[in-house]
N, CA, C and O atoms as CSV, one atom per row, in Angstrom:
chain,resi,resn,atom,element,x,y,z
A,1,UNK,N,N,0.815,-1.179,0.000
A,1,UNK,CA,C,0.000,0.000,0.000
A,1,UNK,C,C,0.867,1.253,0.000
A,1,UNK,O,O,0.634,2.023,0.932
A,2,UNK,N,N,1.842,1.620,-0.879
A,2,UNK,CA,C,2.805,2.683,-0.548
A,2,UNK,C,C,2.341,3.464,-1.507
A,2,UNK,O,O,3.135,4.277,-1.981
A,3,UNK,N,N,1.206,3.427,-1.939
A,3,UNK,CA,C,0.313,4.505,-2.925
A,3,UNK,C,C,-0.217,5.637,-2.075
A,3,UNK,O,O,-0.654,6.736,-2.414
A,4,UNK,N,N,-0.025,4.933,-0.544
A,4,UNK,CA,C,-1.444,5.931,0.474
A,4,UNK,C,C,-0.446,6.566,1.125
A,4,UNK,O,O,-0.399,5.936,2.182
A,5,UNK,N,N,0.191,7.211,1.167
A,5,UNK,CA,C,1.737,8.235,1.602
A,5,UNK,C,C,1.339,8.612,2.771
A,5,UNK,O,O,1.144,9.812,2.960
A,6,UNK,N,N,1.188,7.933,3.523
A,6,UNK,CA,C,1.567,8.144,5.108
A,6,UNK,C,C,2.183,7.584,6.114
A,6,UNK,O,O,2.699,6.471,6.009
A,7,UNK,N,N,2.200,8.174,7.033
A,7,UNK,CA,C,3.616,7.324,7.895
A,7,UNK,C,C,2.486,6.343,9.194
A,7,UNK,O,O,2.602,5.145,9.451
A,8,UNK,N,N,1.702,7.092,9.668
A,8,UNK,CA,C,1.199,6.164,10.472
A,8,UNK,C,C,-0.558,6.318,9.943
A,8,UNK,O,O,-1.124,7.171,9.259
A,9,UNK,N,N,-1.088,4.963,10.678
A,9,UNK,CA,C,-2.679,4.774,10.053
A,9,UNK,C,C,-3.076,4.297,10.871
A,9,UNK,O,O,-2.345,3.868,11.764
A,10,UNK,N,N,-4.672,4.155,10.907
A,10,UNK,CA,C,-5.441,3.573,11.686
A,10,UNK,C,C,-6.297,2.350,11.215
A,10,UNK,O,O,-6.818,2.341,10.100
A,11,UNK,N,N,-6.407,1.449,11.992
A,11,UNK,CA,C,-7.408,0.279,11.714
A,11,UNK,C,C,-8.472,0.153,12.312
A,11,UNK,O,O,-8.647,0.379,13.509
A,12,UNK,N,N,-9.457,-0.304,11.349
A,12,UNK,CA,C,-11.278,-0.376,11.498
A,12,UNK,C,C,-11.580,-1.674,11.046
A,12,UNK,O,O,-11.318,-2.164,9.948
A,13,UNK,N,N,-12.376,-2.369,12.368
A,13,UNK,CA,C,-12.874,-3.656,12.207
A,13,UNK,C,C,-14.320,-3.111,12.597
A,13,UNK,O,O,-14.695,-2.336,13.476
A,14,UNK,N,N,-15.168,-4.015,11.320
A,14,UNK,CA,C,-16.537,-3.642,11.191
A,14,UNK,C,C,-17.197,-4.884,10.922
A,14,UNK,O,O,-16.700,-5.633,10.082
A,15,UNK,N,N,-18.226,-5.197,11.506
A,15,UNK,CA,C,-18.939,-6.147,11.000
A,15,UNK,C,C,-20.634,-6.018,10.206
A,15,UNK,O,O,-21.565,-5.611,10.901
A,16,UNK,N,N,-20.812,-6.311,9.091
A,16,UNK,CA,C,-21.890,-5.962,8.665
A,16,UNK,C,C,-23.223,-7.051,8.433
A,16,UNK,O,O,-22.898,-8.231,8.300
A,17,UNK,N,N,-24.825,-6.697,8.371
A,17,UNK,CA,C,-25.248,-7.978,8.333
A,17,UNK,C,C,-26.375,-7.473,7.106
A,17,UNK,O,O,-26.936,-6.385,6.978
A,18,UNK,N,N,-26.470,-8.816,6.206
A,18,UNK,CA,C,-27.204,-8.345,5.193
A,18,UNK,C,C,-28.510,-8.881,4.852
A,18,UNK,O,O,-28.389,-9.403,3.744
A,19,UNK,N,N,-29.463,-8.977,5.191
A,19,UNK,CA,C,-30.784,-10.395,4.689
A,19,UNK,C,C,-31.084,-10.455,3.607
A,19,UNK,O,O,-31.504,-9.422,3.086
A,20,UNK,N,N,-30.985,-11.858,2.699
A,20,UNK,CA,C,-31.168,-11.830,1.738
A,20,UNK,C,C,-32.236,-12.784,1.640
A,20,UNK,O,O,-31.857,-13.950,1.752
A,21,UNK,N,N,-33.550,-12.599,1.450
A,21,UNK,CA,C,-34.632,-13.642,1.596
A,21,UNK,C,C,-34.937,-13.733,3.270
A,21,UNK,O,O,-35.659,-12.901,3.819
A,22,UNK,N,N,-34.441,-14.592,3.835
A,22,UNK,CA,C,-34.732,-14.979,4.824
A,22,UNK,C,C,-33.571,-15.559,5.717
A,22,UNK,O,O,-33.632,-16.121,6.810
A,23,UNK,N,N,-32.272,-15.186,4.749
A,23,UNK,CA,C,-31.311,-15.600,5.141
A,23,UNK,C,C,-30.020,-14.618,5.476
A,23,UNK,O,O,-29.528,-13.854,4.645
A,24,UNK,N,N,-29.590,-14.761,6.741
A,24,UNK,CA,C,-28.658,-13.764,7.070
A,24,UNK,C,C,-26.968,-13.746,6.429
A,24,UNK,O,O,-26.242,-14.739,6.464
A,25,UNK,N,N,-26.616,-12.597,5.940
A,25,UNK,CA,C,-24.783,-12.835,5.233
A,25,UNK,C,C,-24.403,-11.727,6.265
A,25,UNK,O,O,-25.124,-10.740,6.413
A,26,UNK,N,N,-23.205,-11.922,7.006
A,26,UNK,CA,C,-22.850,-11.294,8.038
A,26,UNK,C,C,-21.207,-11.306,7.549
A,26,UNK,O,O,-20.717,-12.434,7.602
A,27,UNK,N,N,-20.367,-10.326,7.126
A,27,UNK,CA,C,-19.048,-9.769,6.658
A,27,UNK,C,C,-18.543,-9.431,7.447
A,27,UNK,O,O,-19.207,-8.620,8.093
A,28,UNK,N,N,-17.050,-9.727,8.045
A,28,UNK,CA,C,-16.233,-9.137,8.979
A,28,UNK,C,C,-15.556,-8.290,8.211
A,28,UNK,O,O,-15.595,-8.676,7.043
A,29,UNK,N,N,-14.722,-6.930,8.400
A,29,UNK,CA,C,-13.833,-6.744,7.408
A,29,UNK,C,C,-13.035,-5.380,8.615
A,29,UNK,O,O,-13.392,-4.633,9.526
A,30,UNK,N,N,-11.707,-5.761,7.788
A,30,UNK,CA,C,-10.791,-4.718,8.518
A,30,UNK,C,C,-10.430,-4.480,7.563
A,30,UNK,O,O,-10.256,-5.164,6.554
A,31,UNK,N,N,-10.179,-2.835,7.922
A,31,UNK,CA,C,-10.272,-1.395,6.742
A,31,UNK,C,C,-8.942,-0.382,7.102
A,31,UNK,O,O,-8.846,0.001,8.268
A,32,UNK,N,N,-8.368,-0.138,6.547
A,32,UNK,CA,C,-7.438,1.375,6.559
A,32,UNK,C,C,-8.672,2.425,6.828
A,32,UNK,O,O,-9.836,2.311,6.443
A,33,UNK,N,N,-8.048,3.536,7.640
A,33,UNK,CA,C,-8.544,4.383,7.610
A,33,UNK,C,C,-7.819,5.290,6.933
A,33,UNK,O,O,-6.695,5.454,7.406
A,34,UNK,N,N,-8.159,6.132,5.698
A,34,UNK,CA,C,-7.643,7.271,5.013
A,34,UNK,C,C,-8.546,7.962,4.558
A,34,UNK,O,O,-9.605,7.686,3.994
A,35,UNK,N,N,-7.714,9.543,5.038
A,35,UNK,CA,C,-8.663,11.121,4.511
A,35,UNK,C,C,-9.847,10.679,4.634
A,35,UNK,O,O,-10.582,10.702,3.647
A,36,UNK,N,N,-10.315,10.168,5.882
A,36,UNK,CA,C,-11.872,10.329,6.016
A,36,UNK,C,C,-12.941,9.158,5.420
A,36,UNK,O,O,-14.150,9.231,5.641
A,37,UNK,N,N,-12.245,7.930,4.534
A,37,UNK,CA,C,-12.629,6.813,3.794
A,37,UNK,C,C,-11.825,5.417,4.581
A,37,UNK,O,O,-10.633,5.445,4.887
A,38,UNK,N,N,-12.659,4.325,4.805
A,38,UNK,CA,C,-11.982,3.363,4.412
A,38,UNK,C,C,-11.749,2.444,3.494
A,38,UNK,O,O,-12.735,2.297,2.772
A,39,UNK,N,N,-10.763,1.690,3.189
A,39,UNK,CA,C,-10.709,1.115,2.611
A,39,UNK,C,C,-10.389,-0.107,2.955
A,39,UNK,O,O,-9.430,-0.220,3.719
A,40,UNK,N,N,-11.240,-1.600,2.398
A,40,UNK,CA,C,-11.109,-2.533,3.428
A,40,UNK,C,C,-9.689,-3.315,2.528
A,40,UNK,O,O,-9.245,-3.135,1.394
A,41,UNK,N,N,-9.350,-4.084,3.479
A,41,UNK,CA,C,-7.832,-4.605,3.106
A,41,UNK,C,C,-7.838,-6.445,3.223
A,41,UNK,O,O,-7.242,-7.341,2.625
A,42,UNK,N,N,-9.271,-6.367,4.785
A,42,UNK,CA,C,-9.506,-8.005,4.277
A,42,UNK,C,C,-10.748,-8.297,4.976
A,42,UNK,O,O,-11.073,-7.474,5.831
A,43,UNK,N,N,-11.441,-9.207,4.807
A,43,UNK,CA,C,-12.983,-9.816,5.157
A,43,UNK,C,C,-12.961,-11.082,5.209
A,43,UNK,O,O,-12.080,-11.838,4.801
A,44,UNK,N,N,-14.310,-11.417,5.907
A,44,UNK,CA,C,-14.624,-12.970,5.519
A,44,UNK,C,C,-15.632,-12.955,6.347
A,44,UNK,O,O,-15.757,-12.432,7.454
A,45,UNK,N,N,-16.727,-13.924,5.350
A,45,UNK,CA,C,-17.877,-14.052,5.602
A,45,UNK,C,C,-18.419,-14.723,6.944
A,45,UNK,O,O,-18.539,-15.939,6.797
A,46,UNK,N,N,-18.715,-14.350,7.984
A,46,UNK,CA,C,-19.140,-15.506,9.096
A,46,UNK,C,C,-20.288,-16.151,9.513
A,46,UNK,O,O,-21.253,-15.585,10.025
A,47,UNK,N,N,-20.176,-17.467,9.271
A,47,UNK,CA,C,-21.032,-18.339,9.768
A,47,UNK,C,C,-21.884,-18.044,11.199
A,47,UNK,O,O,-21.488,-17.582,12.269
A,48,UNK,N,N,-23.300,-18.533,10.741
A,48,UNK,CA,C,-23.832,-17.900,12.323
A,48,UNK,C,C,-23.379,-18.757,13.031
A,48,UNK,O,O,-23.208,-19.971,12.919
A,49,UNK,N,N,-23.031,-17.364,14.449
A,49,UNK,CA,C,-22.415,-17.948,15.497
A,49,UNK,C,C,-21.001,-17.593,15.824
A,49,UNK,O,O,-20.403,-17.614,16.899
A,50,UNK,N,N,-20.539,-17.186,14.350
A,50,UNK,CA,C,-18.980,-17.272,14.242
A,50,UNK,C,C,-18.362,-15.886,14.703
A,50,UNK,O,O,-17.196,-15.540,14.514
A,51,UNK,N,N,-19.321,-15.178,15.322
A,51,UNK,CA,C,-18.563,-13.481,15.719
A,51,UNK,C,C,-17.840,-13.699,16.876
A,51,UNK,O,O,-17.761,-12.758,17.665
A,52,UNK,N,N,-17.301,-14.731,17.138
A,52,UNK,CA,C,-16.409,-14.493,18.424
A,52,UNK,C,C,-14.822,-13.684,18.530
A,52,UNK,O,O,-14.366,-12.968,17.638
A,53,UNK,N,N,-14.362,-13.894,19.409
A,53,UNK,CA,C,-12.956,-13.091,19.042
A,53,UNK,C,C,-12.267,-13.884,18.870
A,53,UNK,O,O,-11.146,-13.397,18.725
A,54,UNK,N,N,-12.254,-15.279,18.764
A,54,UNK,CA,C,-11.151,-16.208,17.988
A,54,UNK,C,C,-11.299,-16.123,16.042
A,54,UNK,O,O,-10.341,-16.024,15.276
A,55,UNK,N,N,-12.409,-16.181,15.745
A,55,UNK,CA,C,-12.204,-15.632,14.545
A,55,UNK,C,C,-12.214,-13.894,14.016
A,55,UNK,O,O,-11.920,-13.514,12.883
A,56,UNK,N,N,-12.628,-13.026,15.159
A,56,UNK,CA,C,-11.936,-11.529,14.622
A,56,UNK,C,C,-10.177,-11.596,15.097
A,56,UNK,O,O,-9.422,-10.760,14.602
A,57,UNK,N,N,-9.635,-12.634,16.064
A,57,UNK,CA,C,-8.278,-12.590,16.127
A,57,UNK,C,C,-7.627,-13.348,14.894
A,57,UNK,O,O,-6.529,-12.949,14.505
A,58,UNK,N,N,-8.094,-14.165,14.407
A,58,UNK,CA,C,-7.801,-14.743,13.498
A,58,UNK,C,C,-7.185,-13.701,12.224
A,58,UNK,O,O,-6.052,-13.468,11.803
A,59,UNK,N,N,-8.686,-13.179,11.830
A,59,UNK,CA,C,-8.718,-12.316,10.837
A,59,UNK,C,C,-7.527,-10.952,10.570
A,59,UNK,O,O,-6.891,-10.659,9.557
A,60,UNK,N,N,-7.562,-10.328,11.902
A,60,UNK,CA,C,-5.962,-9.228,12.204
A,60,UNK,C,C,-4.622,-10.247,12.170
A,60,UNK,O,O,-3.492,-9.787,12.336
């Protein structure tokens, strides 16, 4: 990422949930924070149930 010219940054873990029918899609994703945007850098989809902190430790 040496396109985003800064020396230090911040990280954003977000989890989002989406219904599609009747069925829940729930996205983990950790994001750069820059000028006010993030941009996510990695995700993965979690299984219900799966929001614990062994898989958000996983994920960092």
């Amino acid at each position: 990422m040496y396109w985003l010219e800064f020396d230090r940054y911040a990280l954003c873990m977000d989890r989002t949930n989406w219904k599609d029918g009747g069925e829940d899609i729930n996205y983990l994703a950790v994001s750069v924070v820059w000028q006010g945007a993030s941009i996510p850098i990695a995700w993965v989809c979690l299984i219900k149930g799966e929001g614990n902190l062994t898989r958000r430790s996983a994920l960092t």
